[in-house]
C-alpha positions, 0 to 999 in steps of 0.5 A: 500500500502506498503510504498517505502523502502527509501535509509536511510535503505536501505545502502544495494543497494548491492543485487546479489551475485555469478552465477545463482543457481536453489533454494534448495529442502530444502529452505524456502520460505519467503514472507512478512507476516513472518515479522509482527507488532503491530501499536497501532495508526493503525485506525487513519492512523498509519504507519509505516516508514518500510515493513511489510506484516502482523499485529496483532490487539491488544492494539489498541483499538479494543478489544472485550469488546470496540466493544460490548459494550452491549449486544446489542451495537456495536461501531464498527469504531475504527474496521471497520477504524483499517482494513480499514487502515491495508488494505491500507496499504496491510496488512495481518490482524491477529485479536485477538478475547478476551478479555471478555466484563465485561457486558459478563463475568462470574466473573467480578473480573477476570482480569481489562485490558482492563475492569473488567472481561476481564479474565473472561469464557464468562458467556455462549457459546452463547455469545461468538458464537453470537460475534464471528458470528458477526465478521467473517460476518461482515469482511469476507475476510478483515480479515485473520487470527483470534487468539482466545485469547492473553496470556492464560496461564498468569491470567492477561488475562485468568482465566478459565481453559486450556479446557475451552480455548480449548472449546471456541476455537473449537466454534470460529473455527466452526463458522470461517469455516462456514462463511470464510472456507480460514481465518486461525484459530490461537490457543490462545498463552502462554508466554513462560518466565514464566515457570511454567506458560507454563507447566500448560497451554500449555500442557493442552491447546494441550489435549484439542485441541486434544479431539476437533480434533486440530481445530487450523490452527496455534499454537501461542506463546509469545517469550519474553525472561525474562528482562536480555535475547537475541535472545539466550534466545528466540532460547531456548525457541523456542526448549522449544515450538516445544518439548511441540508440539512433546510431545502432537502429535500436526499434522504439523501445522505453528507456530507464535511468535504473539508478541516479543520484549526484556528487558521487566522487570520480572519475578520477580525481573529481571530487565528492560534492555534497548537495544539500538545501534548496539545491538538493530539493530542485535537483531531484526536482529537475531529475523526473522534471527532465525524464519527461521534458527529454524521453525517459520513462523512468527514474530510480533514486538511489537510495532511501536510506541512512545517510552515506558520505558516498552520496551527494544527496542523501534522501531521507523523512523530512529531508529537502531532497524528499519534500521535493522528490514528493511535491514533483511526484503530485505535480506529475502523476495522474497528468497528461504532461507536455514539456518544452525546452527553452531557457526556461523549460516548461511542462504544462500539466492536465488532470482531468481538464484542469491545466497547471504548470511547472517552469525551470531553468536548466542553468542560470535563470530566465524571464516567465510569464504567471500562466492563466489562471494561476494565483498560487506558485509552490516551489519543488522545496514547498515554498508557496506564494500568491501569484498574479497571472500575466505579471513577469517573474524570474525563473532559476533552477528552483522547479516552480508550479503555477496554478490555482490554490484549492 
C-alpha cells in the first residue's frame, strides 16, 4: 500500500489551475512507476516516508550469488520477504538478475562485490538458464520487470565481453517469455560518466542485441553525472544515450535511468560534492522534471536510506531532497504532461481538464510569464506564494508550479 502523502510535503494543497482543457495529442502520460527507488532495508519492512510506484532490487541483499548459494542451495527469504514487502507496499518490482555466484563463475578473480567472481561469464549457459528458470517460476507475476545485469560496461561488475552480455541476455529473455510472456525484459545498463567506458560497451552491447533480434523490452542506463555535475550534466548525457540508440537502429523501445543520484566522487580525481538545501530539493526536482521534458520513462533514486558520505544527496523523512522528490511526484502523476525546452523549460500539466504548470531553468535563470489562471506558485522545496497571472517573474533552477490554490 502506498503510504498517505502527509501535509509536511505536501505545502502544495494548491492543485487546479485555469478552465477545463481536453489533454494534448502530444502529452505524456505519467503514472507512478516513472518515479522509482532503491530501499536497501526493503525485506525487513523498509519504507519509505514518500510515493513511489516502482523499485529496483539491488544492494539489498538479494543478489544472485546470496540466493544460490550452491549449486544446489537456495536461501531464498531475504527474496521471497524483499517482494513480499515491495508488494505491500504496491510496488512495481524491477529485479536485477547478476551478479555471478563465485561457486558459478568462470574466473573467480573477476570482480569481489558482492563475492569473488561476481564479474565473472557464468562458467556455462546452463547455469545461468537453470537460475534464471528458477526465478521467473518461482515469482511469476510478483515480479515485473527483470534487468539482466547492473553496470556492464564498468569491470567492477562485468568482465566478459559486450556479446557475451548480449548472449546471456537473449537466454534470460527466452526463458522470461516462456514462463511470464507480460514481465518486461530490461537490457543490462552502462554508466554513462565514464566515457570511454560507454563507447566500448554500449555500442557493442546494441550489435549484439541486434544479431539476437533486440530481445530487450527496455534499454537501461546509469545517469550519474561525474562528482562536480547537475541535472545539466545528466540532460547531456541523456542526448549522449538516445544518439548511441539512433546510431545502432535500436526499434522504439522505453528507456530507464535504473539508478541516479549526484556528487558521487570520480572519475578520477573529481571530487565528492555534497548537495544539500534548496539545491538538493530542485535537483531531484529537475531529475523526473527532465525524464519527461527529454524521453525517459523512468527514474530510480538511489537510495532511501541512512545517510552515506558516498552520496551527494542523501534522501531521507523530512529531508529537502524528499519534500521535493514528493511535491514533483503530485505535480506529475495522474497528468497528461507536455514539456518544452527553452531557457526556461516548461511542462504544462492536465488532470482531468484542469491545466497547471511547472517552469525551470536548466542553468542560470530566465524571464516567465504567471500562466492563466494561476494565483498560487509552490516551489519543488514547498515554498508557496500568491501569484498574479500575466505579471513577469524570474525563473532559476528552483522547479516552480503555477496554478490555482484549492
Amino acid at each position: 500500500m502506498r503510504r498517505a502523502v502527509t501535509a509536511a510535503l505536501v505545502s502544495l494543497a494548491v492543485l487546479a489551475g485555469s478552465a477545463a482543457v481536453a489533454p494534448s495529442a502530444n502529452a505524456v502520460v505519467i503514472d507512478d512507476t516513472s518515479f522509482g527507488m532503491h530501499v536497501p532495508n526493503i525485506s525487513t519492512g523498509g519504507d519509505p516516508g514518500v510515493n513511489y510506484g516502482a523499485i529496483r532490487l539491488w544492494d539489498s541483499g538479494v543478489s544472485w550469488g546470496l540466493v544460490q548459494q550452491t549449486a544446489k542451495k537456495y536461501w531464498w527469504n531475504g527474496l521471497d520477504a524483499s517482494i513480499a514487502n515491495a508488494n505491500k507496499q504496491g510496488a512495481s518490482i524491477l529485479y536485477v538478475l547478476g551478479s555471478t555466484p563465485k561457486w558459478a563463475a568462470k574466473n573467480t578473480k573477476q570482480g569481489t562485490y558482492p563475492n569473488k567472481g561476481a564479474a565473472s561469464m557464468p562458467s556455462s549457459s546452463k547455469i545461468w538458464k537453470d537460475w534464471v528458470t528458477s526465478v521467473v517460476k518461482r515469482y511469476g507475476a510478483s515480479i515485473d520487470a527483470y534487468q539482466i545485469w547492473n553496470e556492464a560496461n564498468l569491470s567492477t561488475f562485468w568482465q566478459g565481453t559486450p556479446d557475451e552480455m548480449a548472449d546471456l541476455t537473449k537466454q534470460a529473455y527466452t526463458i522470461i517469455r516462456k514462463y511470464d510472456p507480460t514481465a518486461k525484459v530490461v537490457a543490462a545498463s552502462s554508466t554513462v560518466r565514464l566515457t570511454s567506458a560507454f563507447n566500448k560497451f554500449f555500442p557493442a552491447y546494441l550489435k549484439g542485441l541486434k544479431k539476437r533480434g533486440w530481445p530487450v523490452d527496455v534499454f537501461s542506463v546509469h545517469l550519474y553525472p561525474a562528482g562536480t555535475g547537475t541535472p545539466a550534466t545528466r540532460a547531456g548525457y541523456i542526448t549522449t544515450v538516445q544518439a548511441a540508440l539512433a546510431k545502432a537502429g535500436a526499434p522504439a523501445r522505453p528507456l530507464w535511468d535504473t539508478e541516479i543520484n549526484y556528487g558521487l566522487a570520480g572519475p578520477g580525481s573529481v571530487p565528492h560534492v555534497t548537495i544539500v538545501g534548496d539545491d538538493a530539493a530542485a535537483w531531484v526536482s529537475q531529475t523526473y522534471l527532465d525524464d519527461v521534458r527529454l524521453g525517459v520513462q523512468r527514474a530510480y533514486w538511489y537510495y532511501w536510506y541512512a545517510p552515506t558520505t558516498l552520496l551527494g544527496i542523501n534522501m531521507i523523512d523530512g529531508s529537502a531532497p524528499a519534500i521535493g522528490y514528493q511535491n514533483t511526484y503530485n505535480w506529475l502523476v495522474g497528468g497528461d504532461v507536455n514539456c518544452s525546452t527553452a531557457a526556461v523549460n516548461i511542462c504544462s500539466i492536465n488532470k482531468a481538464g484542469v491545466i497547471s504548470t511547472v517552469a525551470w531553468a536548466s542553468t542560470g535563470s530566465g524571464a516567465f510569464t504567471v500562466p492563466a489562471g494561476a494565483t498560487v506558485q509552490t516551489t519543488a522545496a514547498g515554498v508557496t506564494t500568491p501569484v498574479v497571472a500575466g505579471s513577469p517573474v524570474t525563473i532559476g533552477i528552483m522547479p516552480t508550479w503555477f496554478g490555482a490554490a484549492s
